[in-house]
N, C-alpha and C positions, 0 to 999 in steps of 0.2 A: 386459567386467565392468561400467565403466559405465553398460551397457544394461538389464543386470538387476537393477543396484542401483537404477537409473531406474523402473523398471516395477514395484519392489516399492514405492516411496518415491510414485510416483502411485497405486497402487491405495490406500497407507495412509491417502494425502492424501481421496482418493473414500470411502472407509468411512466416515473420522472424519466426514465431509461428509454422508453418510446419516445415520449417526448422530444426530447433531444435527440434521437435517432432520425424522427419525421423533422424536427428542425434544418438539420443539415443537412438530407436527402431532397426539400425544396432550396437550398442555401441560392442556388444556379439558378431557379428559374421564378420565385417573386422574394420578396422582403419577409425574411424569416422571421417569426415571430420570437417577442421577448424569451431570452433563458429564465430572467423571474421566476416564471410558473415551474418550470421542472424545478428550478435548484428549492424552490419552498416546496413542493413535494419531496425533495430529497431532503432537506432539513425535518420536514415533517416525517420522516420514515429513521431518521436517524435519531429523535428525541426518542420515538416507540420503543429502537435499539437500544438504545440507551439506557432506558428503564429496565427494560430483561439482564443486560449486562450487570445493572445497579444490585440484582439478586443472586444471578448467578457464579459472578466471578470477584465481586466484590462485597465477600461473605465477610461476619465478621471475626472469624481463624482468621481472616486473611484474606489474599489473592488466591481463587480459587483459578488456575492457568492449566487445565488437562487440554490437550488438545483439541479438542471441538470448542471447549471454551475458548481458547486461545484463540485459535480460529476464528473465530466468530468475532473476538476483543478485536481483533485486527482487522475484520472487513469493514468493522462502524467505524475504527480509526481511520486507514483510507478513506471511505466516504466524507467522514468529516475533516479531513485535509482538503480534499479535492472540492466538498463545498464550500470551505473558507477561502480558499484560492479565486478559485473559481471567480469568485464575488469583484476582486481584484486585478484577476487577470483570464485570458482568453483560456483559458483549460478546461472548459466546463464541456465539449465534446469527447473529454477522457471517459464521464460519466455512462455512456454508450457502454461502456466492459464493468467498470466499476461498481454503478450501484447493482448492475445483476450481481455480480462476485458478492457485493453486499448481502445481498438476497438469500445468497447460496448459504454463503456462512451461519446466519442468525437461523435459519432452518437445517443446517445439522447443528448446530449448537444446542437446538432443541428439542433437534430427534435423538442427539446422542450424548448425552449426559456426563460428562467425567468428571472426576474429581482431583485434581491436585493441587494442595496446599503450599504453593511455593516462596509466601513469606508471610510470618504475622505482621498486624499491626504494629507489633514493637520494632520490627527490622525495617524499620522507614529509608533508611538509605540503598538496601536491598530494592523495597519495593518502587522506588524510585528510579533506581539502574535498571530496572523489568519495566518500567511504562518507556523512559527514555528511548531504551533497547524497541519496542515496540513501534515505537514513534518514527526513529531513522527509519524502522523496515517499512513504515509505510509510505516517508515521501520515497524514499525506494522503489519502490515499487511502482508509484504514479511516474518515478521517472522511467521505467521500463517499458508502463504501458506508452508513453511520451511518443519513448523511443522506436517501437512498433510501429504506430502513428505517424512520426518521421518517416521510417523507413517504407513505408508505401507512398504517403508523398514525396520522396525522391524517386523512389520506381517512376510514378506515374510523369514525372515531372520529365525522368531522362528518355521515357519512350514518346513525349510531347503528348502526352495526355494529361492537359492540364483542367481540363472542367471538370464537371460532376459535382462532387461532392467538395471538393478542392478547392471551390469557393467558399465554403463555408467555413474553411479554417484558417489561421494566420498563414503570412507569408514563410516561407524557409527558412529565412535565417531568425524569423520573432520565434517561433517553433526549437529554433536552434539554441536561443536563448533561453529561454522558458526550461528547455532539458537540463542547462548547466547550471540555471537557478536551483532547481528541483535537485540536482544530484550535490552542490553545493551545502548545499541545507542540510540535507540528510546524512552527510559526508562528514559534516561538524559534530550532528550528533552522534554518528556511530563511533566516532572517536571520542566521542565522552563517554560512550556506552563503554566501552574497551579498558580506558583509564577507568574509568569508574568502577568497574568489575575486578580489574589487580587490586584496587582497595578493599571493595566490600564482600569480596567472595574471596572463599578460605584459601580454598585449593583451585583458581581458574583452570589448569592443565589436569583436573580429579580425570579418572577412567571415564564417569558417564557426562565429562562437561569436556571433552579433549578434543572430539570429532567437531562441536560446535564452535571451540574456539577456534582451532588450526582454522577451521574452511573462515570464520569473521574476520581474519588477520588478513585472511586473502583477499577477500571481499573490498577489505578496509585498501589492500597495496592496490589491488585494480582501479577502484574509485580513486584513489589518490593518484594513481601515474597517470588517468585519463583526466583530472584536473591539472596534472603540471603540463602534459601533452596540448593541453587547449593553451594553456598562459605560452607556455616556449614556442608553440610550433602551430598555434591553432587549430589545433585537430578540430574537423567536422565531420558532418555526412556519415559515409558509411562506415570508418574508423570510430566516428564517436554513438554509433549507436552499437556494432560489435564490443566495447569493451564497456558498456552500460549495461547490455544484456548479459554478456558475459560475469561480469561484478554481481548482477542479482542473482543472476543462477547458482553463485559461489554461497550469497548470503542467504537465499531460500533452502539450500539443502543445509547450512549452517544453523536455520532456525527450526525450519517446519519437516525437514529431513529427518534431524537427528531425533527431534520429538517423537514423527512417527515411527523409528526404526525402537526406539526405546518402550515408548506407551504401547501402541497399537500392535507389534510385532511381537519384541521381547517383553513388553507386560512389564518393566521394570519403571517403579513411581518411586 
């Protein structure tokens, strides 16, 4: 049953994905049709998620968080950031990378099975520092894709190639803003993630949790210097999109690095 509620939830996930692909592909040349339709196919493929999630990873031992499961927890989160957003503000051309990534995940989620027990029911404070933690990595991450996004609309803009596609998205500096909302947000909580974790976990600097912290402190001082650098100095452009990309790249080897080097490599749960 899972299978097929899987395979209807990634095809819906790939539509809303056209969709919004073919939208902003005629943005330039007539009146692009409502986002509506995608983003309720993307809701509608994110509830399917949802329910697989509801079995797989949210057992009742616990948070079941092996990496594919993880995985997968994390691409419905993204999606369902980016269509909350969305609804309120112009980011729904993110969904273009996004709901495929969505896609990707819930189907190896499915094809590949894992099991890690990483909090009961009774360690609520734990389990709440793991969705939190979950949650930064995902406006995180919409701000990374943001930032790619940026960063070809500044190419195109400094070689005076302004049309195309380029019509269909906000102007540079609303684009500009939208990134430092996104890494704002995400920045607050990864710092609750961080305090949160010296309280509720025993030993945060342990052997197999040391690789993940050191690289999230980083993660945490990059986002943080590229938020004082915007307030002091107004960092933009292509300083604020190298130390965004930068920042993630710190916090994905600190999430889904150390997992894979742990799980998938050294086999150690």
């Amino acid at each position: 049953m899972n299978a097929v509620i899987g395979a209807l939830a990634a095809l819906l996930y790939l539509i809303a994905s056209g969709l919004l692909a073919i939208r902003l592909a005629h943005a330039s040349v007539t009146t692009a049709f409502s986002k509506g339709g995608p983003l309720a196919l993307g809701w509608g493929a994110a509830i399917l998620h949802a329910m697989i999630l509801a079995q797989t990873v949210f057992q009742p031992a616990g948070l079941n968080l092996g990496f594919f499961n993880a995985l997968s927890f994390t691409g419905w989160l993204i999606n369902v950031v980016l269509l909350a957003t969305a609804m309120v503000r112009p980011v729904e051309n993110l969904g273009i990378i996004v709901l495929p990534f969505g896609a990707l995940t819930l189907v190896l989620g499915l094809s590949f099975a894992t099991e890690r027990i990483v909090a009961d029911p009774e360690q609520w404070p734990l389990e709440l520092h793991i969705l939190i933690a979950i949650l930064a990595y995902s406006l995180l991450s919409l701000a990374a894709v943001q930032a790619v996004l940026l960063a070809i609309q500044d190419r195109r803009l400094r070689q005076r190639q302004p049309g195309g596609f380029l019509r269909g998205i906000p102007p540079l500096t609303t684009m500009e803003t939208l990134l430092f909302q996104m890494i704002g947000a995400g920045f607050i909580l990864l710092s609750i993630t961080l305090f949160s974790g010296l309280l509720f976990i025993k030993d945060i600097f342990a052997q197999h949790l040391v690789h993940k912290t050191v690289l999230s402190f980083i993660a945490w001082g990059v986002f943080g210097i590229l938020l004082w650098g915007r307030w002091r100095f107004g960092w933009r452009g292509r300083t604020a999109i190298r130390w965004t990309l930068s920042g993630f790249a710190f916090l994905m080897l600190a999430y889904f690095g150390s997992k894979l080097v742990l799980e998938l490599i050294l086999q150690r749960y």
